[in-house]
C-alpha positions, 0 to 999 in steps of 0.5 A: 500500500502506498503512503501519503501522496498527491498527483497532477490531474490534468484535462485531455480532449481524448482520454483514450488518445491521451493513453496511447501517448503516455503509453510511448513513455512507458505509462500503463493504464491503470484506470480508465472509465468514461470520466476519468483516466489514470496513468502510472510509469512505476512510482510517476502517476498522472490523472486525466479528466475530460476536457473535449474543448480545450485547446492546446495552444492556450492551455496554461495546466502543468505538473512537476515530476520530481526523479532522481535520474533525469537523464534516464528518464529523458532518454527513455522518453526520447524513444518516442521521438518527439520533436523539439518545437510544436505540441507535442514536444520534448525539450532537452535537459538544462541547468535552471538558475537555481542549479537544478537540470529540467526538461519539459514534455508538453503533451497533446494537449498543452499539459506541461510536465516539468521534469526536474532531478532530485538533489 
């Protein structure tokens, strides 16, 4: 059984569509019905409710995913082949002025995920 946690709900135009591409990441389904979706990649788990007139380009919904290798995480995720501009996107890792590395996905929808490493 898992202890305290909170995850990120976030809207999705297709919740169906939305779990095929989280399924490029390495998510699996975990819960799926009409109303809401549930996505997990080992301890990461993301939650998805529908949204059918969202529009992507103007969405401002995120979420941080904290892990201890982000280097790992980021090649795993590049399998997908994302490209670097446009929605979606995988950025690549950088140094924030606080010293931490992050990248950024940004999902089909607009969700932002940034993804930061533990120190």
């Amino acid at each position: 059984m898992r202890g305290d946690r909170v995850t990120a709900n976030l809207p999705s135009r297709d919740l169906s569509a939305t779990a095929v591409f989280y399924g490029q990441l390495g998510f699996e389904v975990a819960y799926q019905g009409a109303d809401w979706l549930i996505l997990e990649r080992g301890d990461l788990e993301l939650e998805f409710f529908p949204h059918p007139e969202l529009d992507p380009a103007a969405s401002w919904h995120s979420a941080c995913i904290w892990v201890e290798d982000l280097q790992s995480l980021f090649e795993a995720w590049g399998k997908a082949s994302l490209p670097i501009e446009g929605v979606p996107r995988l950025t690549p890792p950088q140094p924030m002025p606080s010293g931490l590395q992050m990248f950024a996905l940004i999902d089909p929808d607009g969700n932002l995920l940034r993804c930061l490493e533990l120190d």
